[in-house]
N, C-alpha and C positions, 0 to 999 in steps of 0.2 A: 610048692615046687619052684625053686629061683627059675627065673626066666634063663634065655641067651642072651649072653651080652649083643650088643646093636654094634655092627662091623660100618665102622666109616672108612669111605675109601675117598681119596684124593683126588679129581679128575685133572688129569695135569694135561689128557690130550693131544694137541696141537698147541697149546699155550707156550711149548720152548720155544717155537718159530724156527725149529732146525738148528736147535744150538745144544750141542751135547753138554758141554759145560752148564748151562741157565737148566734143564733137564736136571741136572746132577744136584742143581740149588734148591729147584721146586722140589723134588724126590726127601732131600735132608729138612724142609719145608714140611713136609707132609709127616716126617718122623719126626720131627721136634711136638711138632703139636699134638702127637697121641695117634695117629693117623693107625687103621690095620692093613691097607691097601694103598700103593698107588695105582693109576691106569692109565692106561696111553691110548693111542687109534692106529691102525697098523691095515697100508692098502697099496693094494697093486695099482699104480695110478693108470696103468695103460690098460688093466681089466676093468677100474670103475668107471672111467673117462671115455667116454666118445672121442676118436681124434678131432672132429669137431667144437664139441667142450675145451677138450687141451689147446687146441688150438686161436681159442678167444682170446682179444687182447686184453689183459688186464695189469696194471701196475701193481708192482709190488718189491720189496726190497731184491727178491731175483730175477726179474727180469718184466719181461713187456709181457708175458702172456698168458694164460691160465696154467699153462706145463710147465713153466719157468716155476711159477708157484707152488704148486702141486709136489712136483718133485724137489723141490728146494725145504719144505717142511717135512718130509718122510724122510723119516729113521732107515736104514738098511742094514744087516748083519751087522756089520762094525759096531753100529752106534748100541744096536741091540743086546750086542755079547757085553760091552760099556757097560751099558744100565743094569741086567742082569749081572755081575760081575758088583756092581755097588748096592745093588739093592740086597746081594748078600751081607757085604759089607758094614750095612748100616742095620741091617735085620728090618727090613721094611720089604715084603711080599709086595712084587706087581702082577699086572694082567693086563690084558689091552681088548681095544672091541673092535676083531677083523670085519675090514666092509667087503669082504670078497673071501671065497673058499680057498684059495692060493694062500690067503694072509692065515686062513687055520692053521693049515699043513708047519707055516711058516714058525707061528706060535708055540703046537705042538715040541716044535725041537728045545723050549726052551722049559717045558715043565710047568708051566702060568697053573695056577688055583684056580682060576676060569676064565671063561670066553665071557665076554659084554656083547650080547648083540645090542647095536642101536637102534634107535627109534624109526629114524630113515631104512633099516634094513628087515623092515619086523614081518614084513611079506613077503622076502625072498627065500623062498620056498626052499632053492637048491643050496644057499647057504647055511641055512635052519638044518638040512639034513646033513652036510659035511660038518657042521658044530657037532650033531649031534652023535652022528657016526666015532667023531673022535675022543668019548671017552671022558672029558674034560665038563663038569659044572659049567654051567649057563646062566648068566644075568641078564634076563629080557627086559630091555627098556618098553614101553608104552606110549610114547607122546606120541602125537597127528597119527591116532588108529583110536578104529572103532572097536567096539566090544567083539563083534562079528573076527573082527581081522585078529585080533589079539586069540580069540579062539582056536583061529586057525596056527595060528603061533605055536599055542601051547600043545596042541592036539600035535605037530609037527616034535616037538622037542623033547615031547615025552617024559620021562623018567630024568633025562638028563639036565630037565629047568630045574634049577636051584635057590633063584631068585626073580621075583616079578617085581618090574620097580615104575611104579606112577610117576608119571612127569607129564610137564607141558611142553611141549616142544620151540617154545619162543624163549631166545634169549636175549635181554633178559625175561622175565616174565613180568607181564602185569598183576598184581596182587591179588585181583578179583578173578585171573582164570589157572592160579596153582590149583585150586579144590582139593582140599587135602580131603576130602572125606570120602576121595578117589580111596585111598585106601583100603577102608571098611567094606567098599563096594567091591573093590579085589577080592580080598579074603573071603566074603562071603559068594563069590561065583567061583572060585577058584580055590577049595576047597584043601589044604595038605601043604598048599604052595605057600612060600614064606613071602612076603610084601613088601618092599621096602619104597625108598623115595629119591628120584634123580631131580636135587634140584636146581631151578634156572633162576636161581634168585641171588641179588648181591647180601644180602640179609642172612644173617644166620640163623634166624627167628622160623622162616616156615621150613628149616630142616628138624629145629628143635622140637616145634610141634609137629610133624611128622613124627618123632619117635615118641612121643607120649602119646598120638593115638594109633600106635601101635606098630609102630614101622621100623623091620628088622637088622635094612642096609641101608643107609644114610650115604650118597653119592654126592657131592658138590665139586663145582670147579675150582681151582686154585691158581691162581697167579702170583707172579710177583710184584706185577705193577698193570693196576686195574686199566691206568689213561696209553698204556702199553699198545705198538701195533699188534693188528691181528683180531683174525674174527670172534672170538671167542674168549677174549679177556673182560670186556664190558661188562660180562655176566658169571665173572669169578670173585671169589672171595680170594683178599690179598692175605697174608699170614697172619697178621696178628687177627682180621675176623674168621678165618680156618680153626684158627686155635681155637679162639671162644667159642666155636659150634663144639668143636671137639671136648673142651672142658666142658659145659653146660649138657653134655649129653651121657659124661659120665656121672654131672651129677643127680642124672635124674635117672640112669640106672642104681644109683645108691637109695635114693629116696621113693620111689616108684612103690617100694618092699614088696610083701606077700598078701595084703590083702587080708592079713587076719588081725581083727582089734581085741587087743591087748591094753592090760595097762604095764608100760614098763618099769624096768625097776627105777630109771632116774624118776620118775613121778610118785614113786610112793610115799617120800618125805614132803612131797609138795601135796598129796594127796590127803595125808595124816593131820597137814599144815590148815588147809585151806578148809577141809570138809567137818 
């Protein structure tokens, strides 16, 4: 039986910096190289933020403070209908991972293939249940959670988890605490659920191995320029390393085959030949 092909998606994030246009680049970024998803992050900054939090001072291209920032990199209708509007355009499907139930509702209006819950939100109970109330496929990240916690997740999400995706929650990662053999360890306590790999690595190497042992959604970050400000660039892959995960994962859905040995017919002249 052919397998399913391995769905790569694009994590494009926060990596625009609030720029609809550079959004627009990484998106055609993501379709050039084979890409089947892009993704974004999508948050109520005054329901995720303490006004305390907001109100810390911190530098950044908009302003002195943490709210300056915050709100300076979040998308709103406008830029949303934008993206949606080209991402028809280019035939490139996105989705985004709301950090709050506000940003579901928000999502919903836009039709997304699914919800991303993140890693930082995989205990929130009350979000888990407005994901899941809404009808909509669910991508649960794993990083910084325990098995115990990740249980609680699943057991939360029900029928509506779509995909479980291993990751380390350090960006970038150190080499020694990706464990890909997280994987194997998923599918075998999680039983029906498909496994896939978020990952935090500038490398396109331990996404690759992630899909030969067995991993169904392939998630990496993308930028357009790695030494780029913002927090989340250092541990994205720039296009031309996007592409080559994305090519090298085609080619190992080609070659992977079924599993059954054969001799085929290009061998039989060499077979006749040599034997």
């Amino acid at each position: 039986m052919r397998e399913p092909p391995i769905l790569v998606v694009g994590e494009i994030g926060i990596n625009h910096g609030g720029n609809l246009a550079v959004a627009k680049e990484m998106m055609a970024a993501a379709k050039a190289a084979g890409a089947d998803f892009c993704k974004f992050q999508k948050r109520t900054v005054e329901t995720v933020y303490t006004k305390e939090e907001l109100d810390r001072p911190r530098s950044s291209p908009f302003g002195e403070t943490n709210r300056a920032l915050k709100e300076g990199l979040e998308f709103g209708p406008e830029e949303y209908d934008a993206i949606d509007a080209y991402a028809r355009e280019i035939g490139l499907p996105w989705y985004a991972s709301p950090w709050d139930e506000e940003s579901v509702l928000f999502l919903e209006h836009y039709g997304v293939p699914y919800l991303k819950i993140a890693s930082a939100c995989l205990t929130d109970q009350g979000l888990l249940r407005v994901a899941r109330t809404s009808g909509i496929p669910v991508v649960l990240s794993t990083g910084m959670s325990t098995l115990e916690e990740i249980d609680g997740a699943v057991a939360a999400l029900g029928p509506s988890l779509a995909y479980l995706l291993h990751c380390t929650a350090t960006y970038p990662c150190a080499l020694d605490e990706i464990n890909l053999r997280c994987i194997g360890s998923l599918w075998e306590r999680y039983p029906g659920v498909p496994v896939g790999f978020s990952s935090p690595s500038t490398s396109p190497w331990p996404a690759l191995c992630a899909a030969a042992m067995g991993a169904t959604m392939i998630e990496a970050h993308l930028t357009l320029d790695r030494p780029a400000w913002g927090s989340d660039q250092a541990a994205s892959l720039e296009p031309p390393g996007f592409a080559k995960l994305v090519t090298e994962i085609r080619t190992y859905e080609v070659t992977r085959g079924d599993g059954v040995k054969r001799v085929y017919a290009s061998e039989e002249p060499i077979k006749a030949k040599l034997r």
